[in-house]
C-alpha positions as CSV (number, residue, x, y, z in Angstrom):
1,X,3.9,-19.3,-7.6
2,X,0.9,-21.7,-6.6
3,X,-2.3,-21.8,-8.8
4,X,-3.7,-19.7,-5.3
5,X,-1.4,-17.1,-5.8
6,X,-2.3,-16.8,-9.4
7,X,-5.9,-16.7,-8.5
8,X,-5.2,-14.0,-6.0
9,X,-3.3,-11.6,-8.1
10,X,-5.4,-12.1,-11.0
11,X,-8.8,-11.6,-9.2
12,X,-10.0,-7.6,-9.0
13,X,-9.9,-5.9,-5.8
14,X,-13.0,-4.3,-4.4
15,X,-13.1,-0.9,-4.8
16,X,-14.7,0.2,-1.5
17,X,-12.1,-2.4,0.6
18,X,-10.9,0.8,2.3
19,X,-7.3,1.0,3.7
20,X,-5.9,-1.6,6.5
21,X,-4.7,0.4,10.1
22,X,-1.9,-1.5,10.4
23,X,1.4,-0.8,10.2
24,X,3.4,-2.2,6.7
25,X,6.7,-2.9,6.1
26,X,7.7,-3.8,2.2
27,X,11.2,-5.2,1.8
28,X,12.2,-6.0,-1.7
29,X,15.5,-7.1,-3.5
30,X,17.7,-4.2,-5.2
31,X,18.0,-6.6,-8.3
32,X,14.2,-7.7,-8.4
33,X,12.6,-7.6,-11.7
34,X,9.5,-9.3,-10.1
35,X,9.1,-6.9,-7.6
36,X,11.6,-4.0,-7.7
37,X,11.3,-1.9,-5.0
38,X,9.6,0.7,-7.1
39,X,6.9,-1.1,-7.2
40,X,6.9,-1.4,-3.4
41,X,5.8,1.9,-2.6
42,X,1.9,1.5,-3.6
43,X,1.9,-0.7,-0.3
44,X,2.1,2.8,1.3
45,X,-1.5,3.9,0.4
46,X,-2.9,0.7,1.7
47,X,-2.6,1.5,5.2
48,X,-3.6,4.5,7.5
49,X,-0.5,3.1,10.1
50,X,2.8,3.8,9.7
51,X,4.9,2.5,6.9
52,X,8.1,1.9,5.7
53,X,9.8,0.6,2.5
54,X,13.4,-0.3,2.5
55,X,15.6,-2.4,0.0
56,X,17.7,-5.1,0.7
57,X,21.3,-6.4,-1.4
58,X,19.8,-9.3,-3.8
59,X,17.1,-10.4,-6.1
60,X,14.1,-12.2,-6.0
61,X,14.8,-14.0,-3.1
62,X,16.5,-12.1,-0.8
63,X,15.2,-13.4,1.9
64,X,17.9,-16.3,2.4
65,X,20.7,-13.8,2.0
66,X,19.3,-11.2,4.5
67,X,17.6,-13.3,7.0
68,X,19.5,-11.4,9.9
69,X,19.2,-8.0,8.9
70,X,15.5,-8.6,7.8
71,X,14.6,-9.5,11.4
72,X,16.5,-6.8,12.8
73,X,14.5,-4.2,10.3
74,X,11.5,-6.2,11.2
75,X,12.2,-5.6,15.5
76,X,12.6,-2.3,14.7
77,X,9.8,-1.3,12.8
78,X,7.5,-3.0,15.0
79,X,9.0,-1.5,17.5
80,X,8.5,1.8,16.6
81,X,4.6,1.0,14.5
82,X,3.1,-0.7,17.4
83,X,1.9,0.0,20.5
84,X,3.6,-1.8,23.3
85,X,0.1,-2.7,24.8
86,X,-0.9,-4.2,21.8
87,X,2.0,-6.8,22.5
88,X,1.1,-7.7,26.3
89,X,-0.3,-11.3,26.5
């Protein structure tokens, strides 16, 4: 982590921030001790949009592993979370 991130996850959130109206997707690594993907369903009461948590084969850094599939649950979700006006330039 960067001394930012430290500063961000140390520093208390405002208790009126009310909740974001977007959609969220949480991925996290079956084999995360970090961030196991118990932990990733809190991220569901941050938002009054749709969202979705889903597990991926790996640990902390998943990401390189499941770069393809990632994308692919990304597509999907956004897909079916977001308008298709909201993506007309």
């Amino acid at each position: 982590m960067l001394r930012a991130d430290f500063n961000v996850a140390l520093s208390p959130l405002p208790s009126d921030r009310g909740k974001l109206s977007m959609p969220i997707l949480a991925l996290s690594g079956v084999e995360d001790a970090h961030a196991p993907p118990c932990s990733m369903t809190a991220w569901g009461k941050e938002t009054s949009g749709a969202f979705r948590q889903q597990s991926l084969a790996g640990g902390h850094f998943f990401l390189h592993s499941s770069l393809a599939e990632i994308c692919q649950i990304m597509v999907e979700f956004l897909s079916q979370s977001v308008p298709s006006k909201a993506c007309t330039l």
